[in-house]
Structures are given as structure tokens and as C-alpha cells.
C-alpha positions in Angstrom: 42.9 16.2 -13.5 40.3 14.9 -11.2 38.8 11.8 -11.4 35.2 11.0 -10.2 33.7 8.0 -9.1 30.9 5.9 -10.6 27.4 6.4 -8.8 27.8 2.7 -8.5 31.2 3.2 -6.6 29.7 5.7 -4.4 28.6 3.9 -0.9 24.9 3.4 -0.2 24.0 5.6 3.0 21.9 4.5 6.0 19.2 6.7 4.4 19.0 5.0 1.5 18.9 1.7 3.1 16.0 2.9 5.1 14.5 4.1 2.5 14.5 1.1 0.7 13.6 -0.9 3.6 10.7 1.5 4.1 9.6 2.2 1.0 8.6 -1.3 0.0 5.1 -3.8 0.4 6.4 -4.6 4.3 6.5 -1.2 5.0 3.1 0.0 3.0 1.6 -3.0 5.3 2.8 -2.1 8.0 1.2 1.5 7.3 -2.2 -0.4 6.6 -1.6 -1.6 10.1 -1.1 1.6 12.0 -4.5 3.2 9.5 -6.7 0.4 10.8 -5.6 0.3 14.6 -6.1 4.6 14.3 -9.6 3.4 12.9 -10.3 0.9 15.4 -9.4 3.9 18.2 -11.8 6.3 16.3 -15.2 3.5 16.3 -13.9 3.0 20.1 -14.8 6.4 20.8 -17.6 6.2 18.7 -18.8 3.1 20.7 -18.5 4.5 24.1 -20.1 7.7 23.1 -23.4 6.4 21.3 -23.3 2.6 23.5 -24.0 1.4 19.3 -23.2 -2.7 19.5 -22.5 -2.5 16.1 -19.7 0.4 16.8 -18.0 -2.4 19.4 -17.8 -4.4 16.9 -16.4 -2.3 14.2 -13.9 -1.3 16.9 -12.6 -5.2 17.3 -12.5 -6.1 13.8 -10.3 -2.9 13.2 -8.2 -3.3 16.2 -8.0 -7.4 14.9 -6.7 -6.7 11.3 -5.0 -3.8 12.2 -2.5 -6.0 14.8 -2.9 -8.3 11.8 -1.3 -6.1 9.5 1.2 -4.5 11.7 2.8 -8.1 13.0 3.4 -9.0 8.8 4.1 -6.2 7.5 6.9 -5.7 10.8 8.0 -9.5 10.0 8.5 -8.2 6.1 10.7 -5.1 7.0 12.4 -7.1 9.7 13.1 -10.0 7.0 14.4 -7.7 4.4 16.8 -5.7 7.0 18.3 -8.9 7.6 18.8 -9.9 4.1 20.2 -6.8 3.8 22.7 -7.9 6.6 23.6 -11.0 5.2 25.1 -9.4 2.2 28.8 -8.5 2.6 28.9 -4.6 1.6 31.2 -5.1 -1.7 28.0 -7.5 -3.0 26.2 -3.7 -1.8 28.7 -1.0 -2.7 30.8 -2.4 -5.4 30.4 -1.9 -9.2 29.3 -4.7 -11.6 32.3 -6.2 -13.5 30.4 -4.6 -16.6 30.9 -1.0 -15.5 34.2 -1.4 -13.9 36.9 0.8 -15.2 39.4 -1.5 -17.9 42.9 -1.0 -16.4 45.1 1.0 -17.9 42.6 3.9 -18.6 41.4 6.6 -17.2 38.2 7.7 -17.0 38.0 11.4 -17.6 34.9 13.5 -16.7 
């Protein structure tokens, strides 16, 4: 008979620990970062087509909050890859002591 493993025993992929970095408040920051600094490019144009002061300005308070964003939400996603790190990979890839197998048995699929 086969025996198959846990999905807790199954080691986490570099995907998924992208993913999770990724997919997370430092990385949708980091997105409003790289919206605002494609904004602040967009009233730039805008600016040097129409010579509209109030299109300069737009331009530097987009380009502003936009670095703004991009530096935390970058220091969030840096911060949690090296949490990540930290962590020895059996406190990643091993299985609680709750779902572990009891010895002596087999667990048949």
C-alpha cells in the first residue's frame, strides 16, 4: 500500500513563499507606490504639454507619496522575507505535534 503525506508534511515551495511575501499589506503598498509614481509620470506629461502650474504640482505630490509608499511598503516585504529567514525550515515545513501521525499506525488513504 501507499502511504501519502500530510499537506502539512509537504514542503512549502519558493512560489508559495513569494506569494505569501507578495500577497500581503507590504506588497499591496508597495503597489500603491508604483500607481502613484505611474500617476505622477502621467500629470508630468500633462504639465509639460499644457505649462498648467497646478499640473507641476500634482506631478510632485504624486512622485512624493509615491517614493513614499514604495520605500515602506519595500521595507515591509524586505522585513517579512527576513522573518521568514530566521525561521529554521522544520518551524516552516514540519507538522504540528497535533496532526502528527501516533507511532505504531499507519495512516491509510
Amino acid at each position: 500500500m501507499t502511504q501519502t503525506t500530510a499537506p502539512a508534511e509537504v514542503r512549502t515551495s519558493g512560489w508559495d513563499r513569494w506569494a505569501r511575501r507578495w500577497v500581503s499589506v507590504g506588497g499591496l503598498v508597495t503597489v500603491v507606490g508604483i500607481g502613484n509614481l505611474v500617476a505622477a509620470l502621467n500629470w508630468n506629461a500633462i504639465a509639460k504639454g499644457t505649462q498648467d502650474p497646478g499640473a507641476f504640482a500634482a506631478s510632485d505630490r504624486y512622485a512624493l507619496w509615491g517614493f513614499a509608499f514604495l520605500v515602506v511598503g519595500q521595507a515591509m516585504v524586505t522585513r517579512s522575507a527576513f522573518t521568514d529567514a530566521r525561521r529554521a525550515p522544520s518551524d516552516l515545513d514540519a507538522p504540528s505535534p497535533a496532526r502528527a501521525p501516533r507511532s505504531g499506525r499507519l495512516d491509510r488513504a
